[in-house]
Every structure is written in structure tokens, then in C-alpha cells.
MIGUBA-672649 format. One record per residue (C-alpha): x, y negated, z; residue in one letter. Coordinates in Angstrom, 3 decimals, decimal comma. Each point is the difference from the previous one (the first is absolute). Layout:
N
+----------+----------+----------+----+
:       xx :       yy :       zz : aa :
+----------+----------+----------+----+
:        X :        Y :        Z :  A :
...
+----------+----------+----------+----+
***
This chain:
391
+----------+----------+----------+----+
:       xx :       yy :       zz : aa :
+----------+----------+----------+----+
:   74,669 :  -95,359 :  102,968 :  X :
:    2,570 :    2,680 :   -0,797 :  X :
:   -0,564 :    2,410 :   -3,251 :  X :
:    2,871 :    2,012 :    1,542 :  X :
:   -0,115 :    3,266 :    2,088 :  X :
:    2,597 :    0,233 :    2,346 :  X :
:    1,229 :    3,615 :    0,992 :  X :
:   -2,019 :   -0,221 :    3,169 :  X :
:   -3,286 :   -0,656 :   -1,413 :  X :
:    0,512 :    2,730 :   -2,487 :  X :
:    0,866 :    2,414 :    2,346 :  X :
:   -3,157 :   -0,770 :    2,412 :  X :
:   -1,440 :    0,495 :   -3,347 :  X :
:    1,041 :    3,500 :   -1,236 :  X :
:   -0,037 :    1,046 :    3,437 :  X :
:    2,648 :    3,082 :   -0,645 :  X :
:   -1,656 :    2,925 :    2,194 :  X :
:    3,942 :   -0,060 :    1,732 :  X :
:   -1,098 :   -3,452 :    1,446 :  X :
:   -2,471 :    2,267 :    1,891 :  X :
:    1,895 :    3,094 :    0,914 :  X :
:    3,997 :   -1,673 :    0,560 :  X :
:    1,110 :   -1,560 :    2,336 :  X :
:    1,334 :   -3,329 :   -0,957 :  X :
:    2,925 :   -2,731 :    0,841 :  X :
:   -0,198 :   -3,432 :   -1,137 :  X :
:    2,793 :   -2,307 :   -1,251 :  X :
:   -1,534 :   -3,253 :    0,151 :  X :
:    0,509 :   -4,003 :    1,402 :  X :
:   -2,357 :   -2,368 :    0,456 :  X :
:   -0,145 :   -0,794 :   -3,891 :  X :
:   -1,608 :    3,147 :   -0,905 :  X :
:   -3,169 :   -1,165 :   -0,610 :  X :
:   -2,808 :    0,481 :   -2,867 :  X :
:   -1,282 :   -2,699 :   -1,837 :  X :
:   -2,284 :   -0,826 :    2,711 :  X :
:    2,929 :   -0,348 :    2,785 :  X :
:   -1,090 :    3,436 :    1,624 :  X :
:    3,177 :    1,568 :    1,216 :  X :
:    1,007 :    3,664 :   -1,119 :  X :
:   -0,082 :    1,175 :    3,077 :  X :
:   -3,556 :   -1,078 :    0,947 :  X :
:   -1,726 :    0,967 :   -3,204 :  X :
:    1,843 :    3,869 :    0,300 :  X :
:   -0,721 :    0,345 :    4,093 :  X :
:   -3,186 :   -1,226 :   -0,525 :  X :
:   -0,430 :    3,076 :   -2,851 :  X :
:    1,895 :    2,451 :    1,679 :  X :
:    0,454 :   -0,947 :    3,663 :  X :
:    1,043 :    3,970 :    0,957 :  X :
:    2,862 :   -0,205 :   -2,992 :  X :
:    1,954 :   -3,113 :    0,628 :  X :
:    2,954 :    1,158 :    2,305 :  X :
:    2,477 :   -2,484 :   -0,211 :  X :
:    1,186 :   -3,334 :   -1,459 :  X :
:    3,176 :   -0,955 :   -0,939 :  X :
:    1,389 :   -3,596 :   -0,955 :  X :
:    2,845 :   -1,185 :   -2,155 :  X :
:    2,626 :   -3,125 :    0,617 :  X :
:   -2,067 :   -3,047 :    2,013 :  X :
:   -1,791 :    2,743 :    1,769 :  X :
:   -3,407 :    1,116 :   -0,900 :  X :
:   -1,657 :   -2,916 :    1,221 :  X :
:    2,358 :   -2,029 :   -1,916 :  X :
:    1,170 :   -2,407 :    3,165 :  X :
:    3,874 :    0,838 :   -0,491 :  X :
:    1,673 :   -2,924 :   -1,747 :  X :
:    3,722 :    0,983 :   -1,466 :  X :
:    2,099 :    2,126 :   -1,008 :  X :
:    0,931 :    2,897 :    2,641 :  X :
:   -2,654 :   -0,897 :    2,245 :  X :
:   -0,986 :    3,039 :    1,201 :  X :
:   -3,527 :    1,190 :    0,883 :  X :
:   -0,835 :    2,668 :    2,222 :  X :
:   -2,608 :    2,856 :    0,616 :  X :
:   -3,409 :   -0,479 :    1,882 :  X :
:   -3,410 :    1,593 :    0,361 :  X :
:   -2,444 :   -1,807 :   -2,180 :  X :
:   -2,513 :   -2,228 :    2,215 :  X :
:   -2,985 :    1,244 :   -2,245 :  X :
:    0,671 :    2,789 :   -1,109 :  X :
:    1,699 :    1,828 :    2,656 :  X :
:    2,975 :    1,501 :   -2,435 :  X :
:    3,458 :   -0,289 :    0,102 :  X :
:    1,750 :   -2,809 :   -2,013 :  X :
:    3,503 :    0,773 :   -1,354 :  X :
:    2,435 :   -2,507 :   -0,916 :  X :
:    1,967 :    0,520 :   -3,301 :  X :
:    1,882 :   -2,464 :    0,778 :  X :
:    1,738 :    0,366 :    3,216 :  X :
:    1,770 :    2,851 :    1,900 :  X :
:   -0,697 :    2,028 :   -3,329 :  X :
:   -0,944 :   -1,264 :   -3,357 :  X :
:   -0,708 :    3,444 :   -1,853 :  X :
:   -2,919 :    1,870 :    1,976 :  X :
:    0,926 :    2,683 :    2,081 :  X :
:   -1,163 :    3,364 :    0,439 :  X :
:   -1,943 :   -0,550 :    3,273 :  X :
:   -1,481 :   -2,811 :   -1,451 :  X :
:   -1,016 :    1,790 :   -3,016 :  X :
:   -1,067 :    2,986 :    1,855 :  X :
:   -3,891 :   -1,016 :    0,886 :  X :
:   -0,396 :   -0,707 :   -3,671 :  X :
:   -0,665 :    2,089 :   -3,556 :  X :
:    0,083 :   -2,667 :   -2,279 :  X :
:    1,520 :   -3,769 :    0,403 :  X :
:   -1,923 :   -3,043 :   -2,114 :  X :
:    1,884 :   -3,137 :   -1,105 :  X :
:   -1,922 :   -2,858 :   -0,176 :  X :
:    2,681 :   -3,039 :   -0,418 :  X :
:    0,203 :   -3,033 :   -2,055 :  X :
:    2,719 :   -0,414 :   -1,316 :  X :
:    1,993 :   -3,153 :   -1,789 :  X :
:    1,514 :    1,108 :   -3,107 :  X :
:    3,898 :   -0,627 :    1,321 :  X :
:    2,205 :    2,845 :    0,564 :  X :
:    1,285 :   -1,113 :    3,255 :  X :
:   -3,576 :   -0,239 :    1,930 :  X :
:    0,577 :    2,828 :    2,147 :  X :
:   -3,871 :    1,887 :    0,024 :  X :
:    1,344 :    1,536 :   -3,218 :  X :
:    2,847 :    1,263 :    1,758 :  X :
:   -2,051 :    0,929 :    2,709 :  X :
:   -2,440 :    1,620 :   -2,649 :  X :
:    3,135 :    1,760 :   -1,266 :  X :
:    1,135 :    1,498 :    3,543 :  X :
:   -3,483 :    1,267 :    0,869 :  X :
:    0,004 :    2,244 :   -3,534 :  X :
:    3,476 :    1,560 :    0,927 :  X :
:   -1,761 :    1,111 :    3,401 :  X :
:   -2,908 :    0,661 :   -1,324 :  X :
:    2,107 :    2,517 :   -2,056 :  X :
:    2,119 :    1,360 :    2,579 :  X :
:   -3,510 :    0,468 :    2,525 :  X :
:   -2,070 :    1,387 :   -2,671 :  X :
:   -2,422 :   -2,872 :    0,197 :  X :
:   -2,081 :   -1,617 :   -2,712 :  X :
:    0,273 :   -3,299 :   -0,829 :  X :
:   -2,952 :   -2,612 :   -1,239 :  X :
:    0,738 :   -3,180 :   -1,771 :  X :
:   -2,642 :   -2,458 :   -0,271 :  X :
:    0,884 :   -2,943 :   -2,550 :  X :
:    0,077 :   -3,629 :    0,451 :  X :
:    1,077 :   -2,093 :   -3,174 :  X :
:    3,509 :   -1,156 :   -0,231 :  X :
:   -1,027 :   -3,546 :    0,797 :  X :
:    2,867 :   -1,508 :   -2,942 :  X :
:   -1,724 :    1,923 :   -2,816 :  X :
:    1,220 :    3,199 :   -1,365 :  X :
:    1,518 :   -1,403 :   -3,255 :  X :
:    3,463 :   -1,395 :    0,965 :  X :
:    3,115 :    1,315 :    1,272 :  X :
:    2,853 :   -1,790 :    1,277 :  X :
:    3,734 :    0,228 :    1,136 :  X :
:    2,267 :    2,536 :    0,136 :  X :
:   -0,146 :    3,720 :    1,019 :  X :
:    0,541 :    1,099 :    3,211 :  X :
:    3,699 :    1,960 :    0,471 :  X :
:    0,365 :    3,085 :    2,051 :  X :
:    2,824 :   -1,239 :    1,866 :  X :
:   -2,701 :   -2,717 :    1,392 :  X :
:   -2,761 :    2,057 :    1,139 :  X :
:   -2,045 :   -0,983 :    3,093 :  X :
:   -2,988 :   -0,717 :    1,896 :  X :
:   -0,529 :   -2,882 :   -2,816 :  X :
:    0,786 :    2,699 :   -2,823 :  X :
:   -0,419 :    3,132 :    0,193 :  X :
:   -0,037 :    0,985 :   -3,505 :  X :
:    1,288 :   -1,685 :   -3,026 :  X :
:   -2,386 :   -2,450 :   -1,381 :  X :
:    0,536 :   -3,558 :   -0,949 :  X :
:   -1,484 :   -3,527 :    2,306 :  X :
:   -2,895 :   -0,413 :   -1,368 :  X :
:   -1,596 :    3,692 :   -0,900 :  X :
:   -2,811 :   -0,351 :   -1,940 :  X :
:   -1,730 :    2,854 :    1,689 :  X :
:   -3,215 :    0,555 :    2,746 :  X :
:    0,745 :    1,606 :    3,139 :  X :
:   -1,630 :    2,718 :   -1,609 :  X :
:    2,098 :    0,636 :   -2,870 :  X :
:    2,734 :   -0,510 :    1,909 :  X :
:   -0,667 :    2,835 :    2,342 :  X :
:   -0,550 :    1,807 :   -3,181 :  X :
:    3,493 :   -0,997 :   -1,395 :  X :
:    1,570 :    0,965 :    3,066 :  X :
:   -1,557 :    3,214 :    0,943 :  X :
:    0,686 :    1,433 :   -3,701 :  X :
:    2,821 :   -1,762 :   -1,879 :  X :
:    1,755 :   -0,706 :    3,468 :  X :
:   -1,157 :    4,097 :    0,474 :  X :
:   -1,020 :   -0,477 :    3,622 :  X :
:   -2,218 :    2,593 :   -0,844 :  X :
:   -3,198 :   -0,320 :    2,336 :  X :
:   -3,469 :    0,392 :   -0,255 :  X :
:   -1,285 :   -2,938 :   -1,366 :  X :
:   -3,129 :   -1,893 :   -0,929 :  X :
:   -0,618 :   -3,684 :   -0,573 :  X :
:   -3,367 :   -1,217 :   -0,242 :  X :
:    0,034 :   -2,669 :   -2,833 :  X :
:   -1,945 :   -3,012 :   -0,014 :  X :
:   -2,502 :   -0,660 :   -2,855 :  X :
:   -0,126 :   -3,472 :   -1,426 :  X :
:    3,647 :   -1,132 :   -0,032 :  X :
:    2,492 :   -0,825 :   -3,144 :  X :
:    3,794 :   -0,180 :    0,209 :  X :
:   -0,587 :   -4,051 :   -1,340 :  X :
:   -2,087 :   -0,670 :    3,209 :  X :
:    1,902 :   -2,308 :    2,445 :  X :
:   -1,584 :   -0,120 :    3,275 :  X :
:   -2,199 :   -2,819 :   -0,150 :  X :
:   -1,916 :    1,259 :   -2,932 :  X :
:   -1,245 :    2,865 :    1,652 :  X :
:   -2,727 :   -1,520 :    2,019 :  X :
:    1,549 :    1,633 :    3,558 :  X :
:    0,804 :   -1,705 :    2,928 :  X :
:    3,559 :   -0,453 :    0,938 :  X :
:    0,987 :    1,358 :    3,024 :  X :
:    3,514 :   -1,135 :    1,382 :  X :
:    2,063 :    3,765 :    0,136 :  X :
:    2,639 :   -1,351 :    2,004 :  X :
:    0,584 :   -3,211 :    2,357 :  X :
:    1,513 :   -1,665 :   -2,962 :  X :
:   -1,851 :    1,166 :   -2,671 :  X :
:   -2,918 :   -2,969 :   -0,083 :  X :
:   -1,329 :   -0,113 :   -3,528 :  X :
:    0,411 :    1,180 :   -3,090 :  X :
:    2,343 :   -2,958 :   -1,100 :  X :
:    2,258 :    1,932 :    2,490 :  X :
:    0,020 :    2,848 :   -1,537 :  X :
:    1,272 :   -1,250 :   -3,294 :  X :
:    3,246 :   -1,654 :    1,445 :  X :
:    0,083 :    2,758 :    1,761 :  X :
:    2,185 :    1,776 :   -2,367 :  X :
:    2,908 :   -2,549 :   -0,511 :  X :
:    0,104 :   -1,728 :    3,336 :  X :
:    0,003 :    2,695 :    2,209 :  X :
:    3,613 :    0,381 :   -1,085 :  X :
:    0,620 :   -3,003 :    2,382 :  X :
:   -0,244 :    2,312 :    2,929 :  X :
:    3,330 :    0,915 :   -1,158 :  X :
:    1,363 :   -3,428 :    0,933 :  X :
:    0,302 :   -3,692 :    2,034 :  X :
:   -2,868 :   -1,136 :   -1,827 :  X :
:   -3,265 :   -0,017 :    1,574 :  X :
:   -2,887 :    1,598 :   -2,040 :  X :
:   -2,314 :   -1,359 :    1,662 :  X :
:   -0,984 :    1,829 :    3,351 :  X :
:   -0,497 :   -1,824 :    2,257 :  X :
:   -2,639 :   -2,569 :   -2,123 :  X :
:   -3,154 :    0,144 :   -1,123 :  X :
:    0,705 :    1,238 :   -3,422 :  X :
:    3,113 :    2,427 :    0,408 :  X :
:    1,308 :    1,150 :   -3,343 :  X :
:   -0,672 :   -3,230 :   -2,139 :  X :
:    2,379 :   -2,165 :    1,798 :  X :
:    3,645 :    0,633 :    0,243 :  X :
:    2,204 :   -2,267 :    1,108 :  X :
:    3,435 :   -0,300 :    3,031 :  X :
:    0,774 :   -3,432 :    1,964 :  X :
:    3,274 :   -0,456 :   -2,265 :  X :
:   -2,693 :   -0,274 :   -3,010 :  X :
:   -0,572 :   -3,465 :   -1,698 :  X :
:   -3,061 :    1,137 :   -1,975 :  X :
:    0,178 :   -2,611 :   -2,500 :  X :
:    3,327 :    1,089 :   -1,187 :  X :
:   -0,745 :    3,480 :   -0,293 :  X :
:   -3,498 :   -0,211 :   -1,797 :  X :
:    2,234 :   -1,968 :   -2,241 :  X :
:    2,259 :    2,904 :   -0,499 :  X :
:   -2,381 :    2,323 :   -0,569 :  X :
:   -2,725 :   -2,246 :   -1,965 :  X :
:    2,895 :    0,352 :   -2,742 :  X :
:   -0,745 :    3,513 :   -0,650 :  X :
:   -3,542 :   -0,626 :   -1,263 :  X :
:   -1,375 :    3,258 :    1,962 :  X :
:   -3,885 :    1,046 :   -0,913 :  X :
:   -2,934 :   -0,374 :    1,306 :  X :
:    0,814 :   -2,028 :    3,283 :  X :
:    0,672 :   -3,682 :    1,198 :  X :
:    2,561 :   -0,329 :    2,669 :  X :
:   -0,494 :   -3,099 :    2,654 :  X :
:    2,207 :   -1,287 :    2,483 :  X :
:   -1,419 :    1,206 :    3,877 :  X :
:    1,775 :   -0,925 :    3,048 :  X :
:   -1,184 :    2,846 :    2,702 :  X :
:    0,189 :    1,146 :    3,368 :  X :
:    0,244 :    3,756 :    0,962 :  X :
:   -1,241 :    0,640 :    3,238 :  X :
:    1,113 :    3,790 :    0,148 :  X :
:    2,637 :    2,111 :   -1,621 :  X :
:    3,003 :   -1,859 :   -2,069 :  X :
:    0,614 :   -3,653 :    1,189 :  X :
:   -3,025 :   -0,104 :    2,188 :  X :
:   -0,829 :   -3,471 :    1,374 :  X :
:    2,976 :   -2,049 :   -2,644 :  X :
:   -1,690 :   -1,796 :   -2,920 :  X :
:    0,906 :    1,610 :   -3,182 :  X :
:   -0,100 :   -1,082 :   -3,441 :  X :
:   -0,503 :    1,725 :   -3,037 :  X :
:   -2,746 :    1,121 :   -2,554 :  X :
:   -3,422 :    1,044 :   -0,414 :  X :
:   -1,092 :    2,368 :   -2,836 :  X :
:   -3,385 :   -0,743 :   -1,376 :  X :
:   -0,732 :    2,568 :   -2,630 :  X :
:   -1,781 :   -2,073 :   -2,830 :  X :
:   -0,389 :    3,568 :   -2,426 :  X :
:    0,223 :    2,949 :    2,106 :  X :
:    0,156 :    1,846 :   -3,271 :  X :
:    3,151 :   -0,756 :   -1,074 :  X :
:    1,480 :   -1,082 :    3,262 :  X :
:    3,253 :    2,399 :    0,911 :  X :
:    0,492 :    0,005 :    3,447 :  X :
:    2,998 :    1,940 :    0,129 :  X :
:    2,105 :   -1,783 :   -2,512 :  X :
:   -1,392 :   -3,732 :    1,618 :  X :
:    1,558 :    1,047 :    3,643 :  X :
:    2,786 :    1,498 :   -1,425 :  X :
:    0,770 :   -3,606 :   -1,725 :  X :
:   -0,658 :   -2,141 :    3,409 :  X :
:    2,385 :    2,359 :    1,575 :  X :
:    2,554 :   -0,313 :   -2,544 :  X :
:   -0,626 :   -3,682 :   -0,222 :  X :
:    0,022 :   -0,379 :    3,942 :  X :
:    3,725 :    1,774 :   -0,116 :  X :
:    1,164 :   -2,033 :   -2,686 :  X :
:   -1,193 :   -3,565 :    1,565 :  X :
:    0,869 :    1,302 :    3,721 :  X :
:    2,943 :    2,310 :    0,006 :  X :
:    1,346 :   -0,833 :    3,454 :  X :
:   -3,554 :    0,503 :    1,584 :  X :
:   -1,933 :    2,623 :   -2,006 :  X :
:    0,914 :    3,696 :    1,927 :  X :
:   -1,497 :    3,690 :   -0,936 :  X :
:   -1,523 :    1,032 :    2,946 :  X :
:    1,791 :    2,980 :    2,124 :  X :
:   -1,704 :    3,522 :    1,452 :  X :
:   -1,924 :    1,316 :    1,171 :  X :
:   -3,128 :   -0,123 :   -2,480 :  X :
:   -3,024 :    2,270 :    0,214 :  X :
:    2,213 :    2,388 :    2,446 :  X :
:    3,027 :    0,136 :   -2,679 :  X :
:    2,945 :   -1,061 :    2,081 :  X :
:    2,651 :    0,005 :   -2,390 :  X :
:   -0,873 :   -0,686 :   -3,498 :  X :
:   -1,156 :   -4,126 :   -0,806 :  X :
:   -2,910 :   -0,934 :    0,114 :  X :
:    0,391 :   -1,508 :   -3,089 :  X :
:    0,374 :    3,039 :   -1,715 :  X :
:   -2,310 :    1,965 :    1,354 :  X :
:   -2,439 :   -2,742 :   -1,167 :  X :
:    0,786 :   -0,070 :   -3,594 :  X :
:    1,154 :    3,966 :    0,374 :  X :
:    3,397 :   -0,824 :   -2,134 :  X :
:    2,862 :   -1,927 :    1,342 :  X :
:    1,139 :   -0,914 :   -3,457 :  X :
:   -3,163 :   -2,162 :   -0,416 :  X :
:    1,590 :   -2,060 :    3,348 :  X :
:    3,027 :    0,089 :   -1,389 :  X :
:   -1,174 :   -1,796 :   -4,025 :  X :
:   -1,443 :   -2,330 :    1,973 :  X :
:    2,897 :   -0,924 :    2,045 :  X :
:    2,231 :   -0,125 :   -3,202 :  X :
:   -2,660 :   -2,801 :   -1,468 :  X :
:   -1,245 :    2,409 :   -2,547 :  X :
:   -2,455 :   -1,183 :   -2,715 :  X :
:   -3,590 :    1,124 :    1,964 :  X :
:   -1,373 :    0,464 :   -3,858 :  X :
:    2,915 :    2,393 :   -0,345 :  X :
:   -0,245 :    1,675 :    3,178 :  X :
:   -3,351 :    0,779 :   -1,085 :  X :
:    0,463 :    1,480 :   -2,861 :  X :
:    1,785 :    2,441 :    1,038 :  X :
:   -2,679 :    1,692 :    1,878 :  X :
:   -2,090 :    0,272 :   -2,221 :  X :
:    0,756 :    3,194 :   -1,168 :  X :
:   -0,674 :    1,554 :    2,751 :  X :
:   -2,998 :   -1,711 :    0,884 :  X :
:   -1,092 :    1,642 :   -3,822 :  X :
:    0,763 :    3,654 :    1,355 :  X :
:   -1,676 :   -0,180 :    3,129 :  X :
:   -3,332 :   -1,487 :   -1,412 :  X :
:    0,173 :    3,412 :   -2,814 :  X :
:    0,720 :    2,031 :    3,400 :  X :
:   -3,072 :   -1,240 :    1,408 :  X :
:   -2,187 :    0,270 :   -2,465 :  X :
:   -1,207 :    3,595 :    1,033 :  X :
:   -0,846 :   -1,376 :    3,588 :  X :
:   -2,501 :   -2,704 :   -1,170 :  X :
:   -3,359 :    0,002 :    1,188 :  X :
:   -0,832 :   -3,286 :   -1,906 :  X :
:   -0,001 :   -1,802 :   -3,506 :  X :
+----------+----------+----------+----+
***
């Protein structure tokens, strides 16, 4: 049994007298659920079946069906409740004025993965700026950051590479709840809106997810377990190129792998630079969606042995480099578009700093490369330090 409150359940608990009197919209998907799987949605209609006036869902759709990138959903009436659905993630992906319109205050109830580029915390980000420009409130109920809250990894975010998977500068791997997130962005970011997160009561920053007693619920298609989410970080950076991540198989994000692979050779490779806290076997797969569906694959799995001082970031970053260096004639960055940016490379808006790309096409020394982030990472954990909710 959980000794953690999530937002939700403190909310229900507090009961704020403008649950009673507001009317309310709901950012939600089917993992927003207390710690005894009763949706967000069900537990605040059920308390206030007169204030609920709409629901809105982020990428996957709010039933969480959608399985890839720009795969759009689109707006419906709610079979139970009645209430209109909107779609952040289709014709519009900031909420509109006529959706906002029936509503006082919007609540965010999301979990979210602890990577930059997992788009509800761009979502998140979009829904404060119009929450801003519409004069709306804005609720934030917290989930924990399902990688702990005690690590940060990879390099900042440049301006120049701001999108729909980074909207502000921050680094990979964040460090930070949704919650102190929203509070990062609202104030340092100066989006300026009224705010309030409901914290949860019971979770550290050292907590990974499977030590808080809560039941995993999959956010996204391919977003299984909570192994995912700590590979999450490093190999999602193979959306930026030929090599499958996964989709496609039962356990996206902890294989990798292209037909032009031999895994034994490149484990070898890469076995050579001793990296912690994993062991790297030889997998032969077949995709049966997205890149190289139905042609048998080889490449590596990534069992995490010590997720605390596993680096995610720096491990794909060495497979990739590794992969170029054994396969030059076959291994390709991927071309636009990418999350609706139809120019820039993938690639780089991935990592959020084409000169990361281009180290690792030179065959720079990974321990090098980072080290020279590190620096940064120091000055934006002293920048957040005034947006913590948590020890």
C-alpha cells in the first residue's frame, strides 16, 4: 500500500470551497488515477457533477489509444459525462479561447516521465501561456517524477532549438515533478498566471517509482513500466535516427537495434567503455510498426542492473556513436518533419543542441563530451532550487 498522497487525493481532501463554486476543466488521460486506480475525472464528477465542464487530453489522446508521434486526436462529447473533450493534440495544441470559455479554472492532472522531450510538459507549458492570456486559473496536481528527483542529466536545451519537445531550457533528464515544473515555468520562465499546485505528501526526491507503493499506469502506448521510463532519457534520442527504439515490440525503449546491426560486434564496441549500472546482451528483434517494421533486426538490450547510477543519456549517446563508427555507410540522422518542426533535424531537436550531433559525429571522447555540460547542469539545479516542493 502507498504512504504517498497524490495531488488528487489531497485535493478531494482539502476540498478548496472553489471546487464548489468554479467551474472546472480537466487535463487528464487514462493514467490519472489515485492509488486505488479511480480516475480524476470520476472521483471530481462524482464530487461536483454541476462543476466539471470540460475535459481536455494531451498527445495519445485522453484515452491514451493514439500510438506515435503526430498522431492526432480529435474532439468528442464524453459518453459519460456528457462534456466536450478537446484534443491538445490535433488541429490546435494550445487551448483556445472557445474552448476555454465554459471554464474559470483548468486542473492538470498528468504523469509525467522525467525527460524533457515527453510532450505533456509542453502541453502543461502551452495551457499556462493561455491560461495567462484568458485570465484563467490554473491547478496542478502532482504525480512523482517516476526517475527520482535527485539526478540530472545532459545538456541544456538552446533557444535556437525550441519546440513542442522543449519549450524552455532545461536539460534531458530534469530532476523536477510536474509540479515544480509548472512552478519553474510560470515564474522563472515569467508566464505569469495564476497558479496553484497541489503537492503530494509522502514523496522524497530519492524515490524512484517502484518504491512508492503506486501502481504503474502506462502514460503513453509505449510507456509500459517503469524500466521504460529510465531508458527513457537516453534512448529516446533514437527517434532521431535509422535505428529502431523499439516501437513496434513489446518492450519499446530498451531495445535498439537496425537490420545492418551485427549485435555481437557492437556490444563488443561498446562493452569496452565499461558504462554503469547496466549489462548489454545481444537481441535479434522484429518491429512490427514504425522503423523497419516486419525485417529482423539486431542489436542490444539494456538491462539496468543499478538504476542509481545508470546514465541513460550518456549510454545512448555511446551506442549511437559506436553504431556510426562500426556502420558508416548505413547509419543515417533521420530527416523532418518531427513533432510538427519541418525544417530543423530531428536530431537536434532531440538533444536541443546540434553541436552535441555534431561531437558525436567527430568520434569525440563521450567522458569528454560530458563534461562539458556539466556546468550548466550545476546552474540550472541552483535556478531551481526556489521551485522545489520536495527534499
Amino acid at each position: 500500500m502507498s504512504t504517498i498522497k497524490l495531488g488528487i487525493e489531497k485535493l478531494l481532501e482539502i476540498s478548496p470551497k472553489w471546487l464548489r463554486e468554479k467551474k472546472i476543466g480537466l487535463l487528464v488521460n487514462q493514467a490519472s488515477v489515485d492509488s486505488h486506480f479511480r480516475h480524476t475525472a470520476d472521483l471530481l464528477v462524482h464530487s461536483y457533477p454541476h462543476n466539471i465542464r470540460a475535459l481536455f487530453g494531451p498527445q495519445h489522446g485522453i484515452r491514451g489509444e493514439k500510438q506515435d508521434n503526430m498522431v492526432e486526436s480529435h474532439d468528442f462529447i464524453h459518453p459519460q459525462f456528457n462534456i466536450p473533450v478537446f484534443s491538445l493534440y490535433g488541429a490546435h495544441r494550445t487551448p483556445t479561447e472557445e474552448m476555454l470559455e465554459s471554464i474559470d479554472i483548468l486542473i492538470i492532472d498528468l504523469q509525467d516521465v522525467g525527460t524533457r522531450v515527453y510532450t505533456f510538459i509542453s502541453t502543461m507549458a502551452y495551457c499556462l501561456q493561455a491560461a495567462k492570456q484568458q485570465n484563467k486559473k490554473v491547478v496542478v496536481l502532482d504525480r512523482p517524477n517516476p526517475i527520482g528527483g535527485d539526478k540530472t542529466e545532459g545538456n541544456v536545451l538552446r533557444e535556437e532549438f525550441r519546440s513542442f519537445v522543449g519549450v524552455y531550457p532545461i536539460p534531458m533528464r530534469h530532476g523536477l515533478t510536474i509540479g515544480e515544473l509548472a512552478r519553474l515555468f510560470n515564474n522563472h520562465y515569467q508566464i505569469g498566471c495564476d497558479l496553484e499546485i497541489i503537492p503530494m505528501e509522502g514523496w522524497n526526491r530519492h524515490m524512484l517509482f517502484y518504491e512508492t507503493g503506486l501502481h504503474w499506469i502506462l502514460p503513453s502506448p509505449n510507456m509500459p513500466t517503469t524500466i521504460t521510463t529510465m531508458l527513457y532519457p537516453g534512448q529516446v534520442i533514437l527517434e532521431g535516427t535509422n535505428l529502431s527504439e523499439g516501437r513496434g515490440t513489446t518492450i519499446p525503449f530498451e531495445l535498439c537495434g537496425a537490420p545492418f546491426i551485427n549485435p555481437y560486434q557492437l556490444k563488443k564496441k561498446v562493452q569496452k567503455r565499461k558504462l554503469p549500472g547496466i549489462y548489454l546482451r545481444e537481441v535479434f528483434f522484429q518491429p512490427t510498426f514504425n522503423k523497419w517494421h516486419n525485417v529482423v533486426c539486431g542489436g542490444l538490450q539494456i538491462h539496468i542492473t543499478d538504476p542509481h547510477v545508470y546514465k541513460p543519456y550518456t549510454t545512448t549517446l555511446a551506442i549511437i556513436q559506436d553504431s556510426i563508427s562500426l556502420y558508416p555507410s548505413h547509419f543515417t540522422w533521420c530527416p523532418p518533419p518531427y513533432e510538427y518542426e519541418r525544417e530543423k533535424m530531428p536530431i537536434d531537436l532531440i538533444i536541443g543542441d546540434k553541436s552535441v550531433r555534431e561531437e558525436i559525429e567527430r568520434q569525440k571522447d563521450i567522458n569528454d563530451l560530458e563534461k562539458s555540460w556539466q556546468k550548466e547542469l550545476r546552474d540550472f539545479k541552483e535556478k531551481v532550487q526556489g521551485y522545489l516542493l520536495y527534499h
